[in-house]
C-alpha positions in Angstrom: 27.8 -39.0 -62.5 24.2 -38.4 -61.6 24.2 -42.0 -60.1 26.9 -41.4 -58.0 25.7 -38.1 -56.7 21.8 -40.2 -55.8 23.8 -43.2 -54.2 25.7 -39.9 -51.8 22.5 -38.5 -51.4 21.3 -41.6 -50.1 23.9 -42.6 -47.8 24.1 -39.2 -46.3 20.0 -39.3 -46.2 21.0 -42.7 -43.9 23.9 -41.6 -42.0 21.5 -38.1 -41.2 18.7 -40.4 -40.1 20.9 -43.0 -37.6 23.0 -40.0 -36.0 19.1 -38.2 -34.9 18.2 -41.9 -33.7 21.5 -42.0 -31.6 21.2 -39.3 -30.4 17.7 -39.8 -28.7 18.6 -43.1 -28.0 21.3 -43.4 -24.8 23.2 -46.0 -23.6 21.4 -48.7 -21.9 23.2 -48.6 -19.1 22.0 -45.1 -17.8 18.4 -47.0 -16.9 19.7 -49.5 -14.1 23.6 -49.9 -13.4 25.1 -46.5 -13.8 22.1 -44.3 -13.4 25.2 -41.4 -12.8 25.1 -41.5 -16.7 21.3 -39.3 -16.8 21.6 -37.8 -13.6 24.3 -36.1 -11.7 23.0 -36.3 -8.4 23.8 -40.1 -8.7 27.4 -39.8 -8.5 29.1 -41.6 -5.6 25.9 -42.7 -4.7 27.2 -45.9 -3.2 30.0 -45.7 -0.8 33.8 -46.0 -2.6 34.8 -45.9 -6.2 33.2 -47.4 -10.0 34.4 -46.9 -13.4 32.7 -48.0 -16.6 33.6 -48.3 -19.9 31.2 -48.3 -22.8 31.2 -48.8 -26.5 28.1 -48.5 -28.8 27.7 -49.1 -32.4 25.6 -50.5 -35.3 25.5 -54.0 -35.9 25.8 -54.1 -39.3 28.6 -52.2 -41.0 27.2 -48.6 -42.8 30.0 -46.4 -43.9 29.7 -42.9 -41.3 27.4 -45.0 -38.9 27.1 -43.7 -35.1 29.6 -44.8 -33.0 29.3 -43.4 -29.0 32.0 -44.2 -26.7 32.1 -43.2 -22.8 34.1 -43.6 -19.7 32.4 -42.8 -16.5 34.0 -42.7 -12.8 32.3 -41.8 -9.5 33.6 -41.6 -6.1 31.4 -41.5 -3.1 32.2 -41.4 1.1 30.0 -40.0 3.9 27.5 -37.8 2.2 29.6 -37.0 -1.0 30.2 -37.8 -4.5 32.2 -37.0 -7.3 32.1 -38.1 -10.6 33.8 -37.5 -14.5 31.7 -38.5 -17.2 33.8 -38.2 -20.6 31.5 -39.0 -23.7 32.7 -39.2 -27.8 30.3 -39.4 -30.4 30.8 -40.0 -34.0 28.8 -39.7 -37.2 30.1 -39.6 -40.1 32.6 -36.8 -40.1 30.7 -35.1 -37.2 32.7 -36.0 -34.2 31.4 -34.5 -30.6 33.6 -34.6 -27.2 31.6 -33.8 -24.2 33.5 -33.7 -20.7 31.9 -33.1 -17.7 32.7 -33.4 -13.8 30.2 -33.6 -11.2 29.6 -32.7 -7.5 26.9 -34.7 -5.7 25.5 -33.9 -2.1 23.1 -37.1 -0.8 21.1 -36.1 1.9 19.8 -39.2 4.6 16.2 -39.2 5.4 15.7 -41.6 7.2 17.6 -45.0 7.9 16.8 -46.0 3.9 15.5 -43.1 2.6 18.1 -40.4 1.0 17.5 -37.0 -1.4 20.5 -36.3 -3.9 21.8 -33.0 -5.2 24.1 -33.3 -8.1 25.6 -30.8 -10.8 27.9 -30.9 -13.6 29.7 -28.9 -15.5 32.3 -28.8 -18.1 32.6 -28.3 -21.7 31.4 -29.8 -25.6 33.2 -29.4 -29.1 31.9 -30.1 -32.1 33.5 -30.3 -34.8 34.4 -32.4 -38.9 37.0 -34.6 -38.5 39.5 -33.5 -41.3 41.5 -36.9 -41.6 38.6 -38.5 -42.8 37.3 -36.0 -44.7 37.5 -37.2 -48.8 37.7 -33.9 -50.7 38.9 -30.6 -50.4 40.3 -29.7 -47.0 40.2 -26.3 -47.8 36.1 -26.3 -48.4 34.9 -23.5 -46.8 32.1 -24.7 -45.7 33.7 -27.0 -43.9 36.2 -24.3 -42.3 33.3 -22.1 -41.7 31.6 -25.3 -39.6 34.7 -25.9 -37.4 34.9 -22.3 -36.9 31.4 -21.8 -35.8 31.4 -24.9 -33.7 33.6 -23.6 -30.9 34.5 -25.3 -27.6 31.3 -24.1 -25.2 30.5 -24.4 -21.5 27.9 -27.3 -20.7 26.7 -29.3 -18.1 23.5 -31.1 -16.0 21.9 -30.5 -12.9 19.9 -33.3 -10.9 17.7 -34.1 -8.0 16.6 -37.8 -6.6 15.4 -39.5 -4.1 16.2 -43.5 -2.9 15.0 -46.0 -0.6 15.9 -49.3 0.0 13.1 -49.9 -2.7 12.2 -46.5 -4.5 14.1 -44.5 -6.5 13.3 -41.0 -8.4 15.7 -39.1 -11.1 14.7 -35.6 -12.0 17.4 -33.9 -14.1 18.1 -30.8 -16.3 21.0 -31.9 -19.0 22.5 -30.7 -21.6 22.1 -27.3 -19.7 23.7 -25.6 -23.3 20.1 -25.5 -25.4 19.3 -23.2 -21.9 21.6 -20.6 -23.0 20.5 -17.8 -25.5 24.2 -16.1 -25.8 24.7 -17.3 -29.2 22.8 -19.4 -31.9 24.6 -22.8 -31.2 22.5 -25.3 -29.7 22.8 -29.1 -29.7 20.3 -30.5 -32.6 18.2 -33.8 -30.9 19.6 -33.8 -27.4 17.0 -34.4 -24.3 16.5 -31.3 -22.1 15.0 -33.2 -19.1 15.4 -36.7 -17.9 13.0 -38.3 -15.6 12.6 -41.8 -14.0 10.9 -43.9 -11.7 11.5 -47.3 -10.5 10.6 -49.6 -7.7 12.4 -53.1 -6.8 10.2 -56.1 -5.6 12.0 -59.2 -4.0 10.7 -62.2 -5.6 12.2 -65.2 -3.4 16.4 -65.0 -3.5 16.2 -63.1 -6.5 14.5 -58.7 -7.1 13.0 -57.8 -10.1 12.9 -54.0 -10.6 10.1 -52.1 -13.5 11.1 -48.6 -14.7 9.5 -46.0 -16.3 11.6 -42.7 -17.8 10.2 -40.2 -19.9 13.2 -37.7 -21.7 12.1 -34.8 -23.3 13.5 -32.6 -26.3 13.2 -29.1 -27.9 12.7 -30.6 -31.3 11.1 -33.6 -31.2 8.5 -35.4 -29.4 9.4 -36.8 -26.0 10.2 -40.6 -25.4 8.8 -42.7 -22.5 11.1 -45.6 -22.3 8.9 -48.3 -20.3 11.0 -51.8 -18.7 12.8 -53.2 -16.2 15.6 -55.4 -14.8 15.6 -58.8 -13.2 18.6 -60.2 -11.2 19.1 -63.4 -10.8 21.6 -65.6 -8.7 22.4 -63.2 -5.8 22.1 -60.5 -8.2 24.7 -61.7 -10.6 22.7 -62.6 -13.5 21.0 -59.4 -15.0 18.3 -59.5 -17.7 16.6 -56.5 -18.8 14.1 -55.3 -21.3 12.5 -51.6 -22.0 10.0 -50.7 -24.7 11.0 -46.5 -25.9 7.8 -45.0 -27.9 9.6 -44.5 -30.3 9.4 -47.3 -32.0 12.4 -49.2 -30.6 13.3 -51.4 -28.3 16.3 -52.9 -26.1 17.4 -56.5 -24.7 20.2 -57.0 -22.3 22.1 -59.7 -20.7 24.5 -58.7 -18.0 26.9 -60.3 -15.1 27.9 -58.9 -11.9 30.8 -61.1 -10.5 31.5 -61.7 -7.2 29.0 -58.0 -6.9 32.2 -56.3 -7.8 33.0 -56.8 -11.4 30.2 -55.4 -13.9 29.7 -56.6 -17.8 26.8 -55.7 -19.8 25.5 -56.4 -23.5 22.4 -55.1 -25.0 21.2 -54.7 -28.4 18.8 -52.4 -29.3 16.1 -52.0 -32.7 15.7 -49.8 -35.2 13.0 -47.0 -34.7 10.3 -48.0 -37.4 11.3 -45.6 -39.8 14.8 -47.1 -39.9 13.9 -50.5 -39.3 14.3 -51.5 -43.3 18.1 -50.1 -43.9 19.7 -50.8 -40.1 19.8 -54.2 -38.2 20.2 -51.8 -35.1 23.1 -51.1 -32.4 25.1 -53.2 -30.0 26.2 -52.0 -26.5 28.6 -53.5 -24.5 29.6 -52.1 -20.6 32.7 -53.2 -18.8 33.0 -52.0 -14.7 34.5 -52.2 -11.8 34.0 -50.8 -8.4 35.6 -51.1 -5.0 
């Protein structure tokens, strides 16, 4: 019995450890394709309608592992957007729904340059997932976790600037840990989100470098340092970025015909991790028109 309760300790120990490193790890495609993802003010930042799907898991198989899911869909004409950004996360028998609609405002500049206003708002839920829960649905603990973990208000605000080169994010998310109502507050989210990036032409094809910083209320804040080449009339998409925390990401991507959008990544292990995990595998689908 005691060796049963050890190996439980251990893969909750795990399970505890990869849900914090998903959590301060987002999807790869927030840095260059759907920037909308980390900052409202991006939505309908190009002119007609997108919509991505992505999927995010480990790539090995560890029982409770993270799991993130999210579908994204902007809509932009003159000098408005709108955007939904619906996002499920899973760990273990957490499970977190956050669902948030934007309003975006893009203000011209100049011929190239534009400043962009964008807030969202909507609502998060966490809560245990009682199918899967092995055990006694009647725990109390478990009731008393679903009870406290209501259905709140949440949502981002952003500012950014682009050029037919430049571009600048500035954004507030996760506007909930702002709130001192009540004692719930989401454990290892970012508060701020900032990024800048510039894109060089290099003959036919534009190589563009990144650097974001994102910064929490419990941890230590993350610069995440890259950048993106495209290749073949921007088509072929290869990027790289280097997070200090200890991790790092690879992507390949394709974007047929500049209208239809898949993207792979796969990114390590933080250091501390890097012996039990072979790390996580994203994969975006999109479309725009």
């Amino acid at each position: 019995m005691k060796s049963i309760k050890n190996k439980l300790f251990i893969l909750a120990a795990l399970v505890g450890m990869t849900k914090v490193n998903a959590q301060t790890s987002p999807l790869m495609n927030q840095y260059f394709h759907n920037t909308y993802l980390a900052n409202p003010a991006m939505a309908g930042v190009k002119k007609g309608a997108a919509a991505d799907l992505a999927f995010r898991s480990q790539w090995n198989s560890v029982p409770g592992a993270p799991v993130m899911q999210n579908l994204s869909a902007t809509y932009g004409w003159e000098r408005v957007g709108i955007g939904l950004n619906l996002n499920l996360d899973k760990a273990g028998l957490q499970r977190q729904t956050r669902v948030l609609a934007s309003y975006a405002y893009h203000l011209p500049l100049g011929e190239e340059t534009k400043l962009h206003f964008g807030l969202s708002a909507g609502f998060i839920n966490q809560r245990i997932d009682m199918q899967d829960l092995i055990g006694n649905p009647n725990d109390t603990q478990v009731g008393m976790y679903n009870t406290d973990h209501r259905t709140y208000f949440d949502g981002d605000f952003g500012v950014g600037m682009t050029s037919n080169r430049l571009n600048l994010d500035f954004a507030m998310v996760n506007l909930k840990n702002y709130f001192k109502r009540d004692n719930f507050r989401l454990i290892n989210s970012p508060v701020l989100y900032a990024a800048v990036g510039y894109q060089f032409d290099l003959g036919e094809n534009q190589f563009q470098p990144k650097v974001a910083y994102r910064s929490f209320q419990e941890l230590s804040g993350i610069f995440d340092i890259g950048g993106q080449l495209a290749l073949a009339n921007e088509q072929l998409l290869l990027t790289a970025i280097y997070h200090t925390s200890r991790a790092a990401s690879f992507g390949v991507g394709m974007h047929y015909k500049k209208k239809y959008t898949i993207n792979t990544s796969y990114t390590t292990q933080t250091g501390a991790l890097s012996g039990f995990t072979a790390g996580s595998f994203e994969i975006n689908l999109g479309i725009n028109w």
